[in-house]
N, C-alpha and C positions, 0 to 999 in steps of 0.2 A: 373450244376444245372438242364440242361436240357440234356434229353441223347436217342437217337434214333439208336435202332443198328438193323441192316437187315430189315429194314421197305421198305414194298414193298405194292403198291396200283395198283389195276387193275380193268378197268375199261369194263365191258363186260356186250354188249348190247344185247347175244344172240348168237349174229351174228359172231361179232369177240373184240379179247381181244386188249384191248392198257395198256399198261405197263407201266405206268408214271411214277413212282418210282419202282427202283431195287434194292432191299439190301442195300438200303442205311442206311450210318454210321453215325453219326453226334455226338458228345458230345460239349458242350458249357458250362463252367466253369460260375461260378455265378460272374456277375460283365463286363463278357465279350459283346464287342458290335459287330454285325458279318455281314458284307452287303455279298448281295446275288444276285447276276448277272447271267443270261441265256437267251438263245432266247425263242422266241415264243412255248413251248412245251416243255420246257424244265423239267417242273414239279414244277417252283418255287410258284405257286398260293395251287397246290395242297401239296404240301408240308406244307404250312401254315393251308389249310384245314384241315388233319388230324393230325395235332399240336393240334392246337385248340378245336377238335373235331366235324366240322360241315361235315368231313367225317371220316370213319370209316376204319382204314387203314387194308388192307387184309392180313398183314402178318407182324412179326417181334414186337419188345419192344417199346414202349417210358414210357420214366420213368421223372416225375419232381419231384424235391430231392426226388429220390430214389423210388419214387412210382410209380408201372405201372398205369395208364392213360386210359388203353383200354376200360374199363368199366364205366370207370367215365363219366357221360354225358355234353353235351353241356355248359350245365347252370352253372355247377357245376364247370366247366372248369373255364367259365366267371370272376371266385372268384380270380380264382391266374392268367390268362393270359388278358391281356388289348390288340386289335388289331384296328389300325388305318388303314383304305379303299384309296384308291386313291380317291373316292369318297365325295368330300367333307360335302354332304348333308348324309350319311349313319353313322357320327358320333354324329349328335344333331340330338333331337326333333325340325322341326322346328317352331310346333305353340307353344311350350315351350319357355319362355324366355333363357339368359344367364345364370341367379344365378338358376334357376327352373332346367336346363340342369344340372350344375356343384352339383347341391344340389344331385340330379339324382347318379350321377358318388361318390359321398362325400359316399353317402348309402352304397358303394357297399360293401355286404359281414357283412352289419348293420341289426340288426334288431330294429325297424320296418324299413321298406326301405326305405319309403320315409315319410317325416314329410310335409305337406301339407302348414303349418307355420315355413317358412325357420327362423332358430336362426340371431342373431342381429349377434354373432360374426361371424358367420357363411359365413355372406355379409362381413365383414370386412376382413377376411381373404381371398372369393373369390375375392374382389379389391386389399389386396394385394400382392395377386400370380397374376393377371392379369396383374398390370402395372410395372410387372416385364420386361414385353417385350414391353413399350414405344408405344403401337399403341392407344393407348388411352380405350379399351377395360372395364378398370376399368368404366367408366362411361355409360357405355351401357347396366348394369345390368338387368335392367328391360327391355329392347330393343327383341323383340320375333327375334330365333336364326335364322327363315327365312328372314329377312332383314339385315343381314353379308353378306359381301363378302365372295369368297369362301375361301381366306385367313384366314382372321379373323374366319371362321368357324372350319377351318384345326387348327388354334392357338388352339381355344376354343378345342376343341377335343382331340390335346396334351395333354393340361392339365388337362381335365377331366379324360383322360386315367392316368392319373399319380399322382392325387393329394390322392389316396390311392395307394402308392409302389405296383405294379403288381410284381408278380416272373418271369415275362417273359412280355417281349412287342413286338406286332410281328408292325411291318409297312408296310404296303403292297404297296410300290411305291405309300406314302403319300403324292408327290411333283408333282407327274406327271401331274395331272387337272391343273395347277396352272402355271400362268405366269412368267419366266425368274428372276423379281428381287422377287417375293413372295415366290415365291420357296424356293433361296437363304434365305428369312430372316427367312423362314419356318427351314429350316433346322440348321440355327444357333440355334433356340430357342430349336429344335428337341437333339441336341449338349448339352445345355445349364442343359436341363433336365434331360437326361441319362446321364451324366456325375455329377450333383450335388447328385443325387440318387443312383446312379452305380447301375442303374436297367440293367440287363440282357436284351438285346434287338436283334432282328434279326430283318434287313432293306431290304426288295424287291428291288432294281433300275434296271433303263434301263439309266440312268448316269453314263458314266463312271467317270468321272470327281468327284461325291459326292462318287462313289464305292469305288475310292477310297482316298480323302480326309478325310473320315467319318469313324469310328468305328477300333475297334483293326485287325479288318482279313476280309480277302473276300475269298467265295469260288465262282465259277462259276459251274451251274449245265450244263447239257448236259445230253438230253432221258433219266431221272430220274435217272442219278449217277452225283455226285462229278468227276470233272475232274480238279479242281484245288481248292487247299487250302493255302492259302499263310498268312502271318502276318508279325508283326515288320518292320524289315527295306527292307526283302522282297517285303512286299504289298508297302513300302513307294517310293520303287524305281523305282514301274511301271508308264507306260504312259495310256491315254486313248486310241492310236492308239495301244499301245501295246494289251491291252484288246480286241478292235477290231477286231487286227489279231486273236487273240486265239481263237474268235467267228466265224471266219472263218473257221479255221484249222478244 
């Protein structure tokens, strides 16, 4: 679905080049969910960047079904990729309400974009994909999205990102801001979603544990190349210390 062959981004101040990404290869089948593990530098942030297009990759193809991408702008990107921040406040408005945010995300790819006068069915539908995930959320509709936890903002976000099928979902170590058991229930609903959809997804973690629990394959980057691509019973056999080491090696 999504396909990146010799993409290579370099980042030069003038002064001297850094090389984040090298040649790198990627194809990702429609339906596939793909976590994505490396240290600090490793190129996983920019990697997503010129996915999405909020940078401009200095070499090499990406093609989503089948179309190069290099020209295509930002906005336009937005239509078919959905991308979830670690940051929990960068996926609501937060002096927008609940249904006002999800109404927002319902638009996407609508014309006119936004209806001012959200539809009757429209709340009844966002209550019930909300209390699909049991936090009570369904009744906080009118509640402005700066009074959530940062949970309950991350939830809301999910679903916003999803509730029109994206052709790709990036997640950029969606879990990380987030406390130990909200994480966990984050990432079930994160499960719940890309799986009931079979939306194509690529997951950032710095968990090995959810690296690899979660999704059909992990690769681990390393100074902007692939240095491990695993899946099936491979990816299911590993340990987190195992991961560890390899971050060493």
């Amino acid at each position: 679905m999504i396909s990146l062959k010799n993409v290579s981004h370099v980042f030069d101040n003038g002064v001297e080049k850094n090389h984040v990404l090298k040649s790198l290869t990627l194809d990702v089948p429609e339906g596939q969910f793909v976590t994505v593990i490396g240290g600090n530098g490793a190129g996983k942030s920019t990697l997503f960047n010129v996915i999405d297009g909020n940078l401009r990759h200095t070499s090499g193809l990406i093609t989503i079904d089948g179309k190069d991408v290099l020209r295509t702008s930002h906005s336009a990107r937005a239509a078919l990729i959905a991308r979830v921040f670690q940051d929990p406040n960068t996926g609501v408005c937060p002096e927008l309400t609940i249904a006002e945010n999800m109404a927002l995300a319902y638009s996407r790819g609508k014309w006119p974009l936004f209806q001012w006068a959200i539809r009757k069915k429209d709340i009844a539908f966002f209550k019930e994909r909300l209390a699909e995930f049991d936090l009570g959320l369904e009744n906080m509709l009118r509640k402005k999205a700066a009074l959530l936890s940062g949970g309950q903002r991350q939830v809301v976000t999910l679903l916003m990102a999803t509730l029109q099928k994206p052709k790709l979902l990036l997640l950029d170590e969606h879990t990380a801001a987030l406390d130990p058991k909200i994480a966990r229930q984050v990432m079930g609903i994160t499960k719940k979603l890309v799986d009931e959809q079979k939306i194509t997804t690529i997951m950032i973690s710095h968990n090995m544990s959810d690296a690899i629990a979660y999704g059909d394959r992990l690769i681990m980057l390393n100074l902007g190349e692939i240095v491990m691509d695993v899946q099936g019973r491979e990816k299911q056999a590993l340990t987190p210390a195992e991961l560890i080491t390899k971050f060493e090696a």
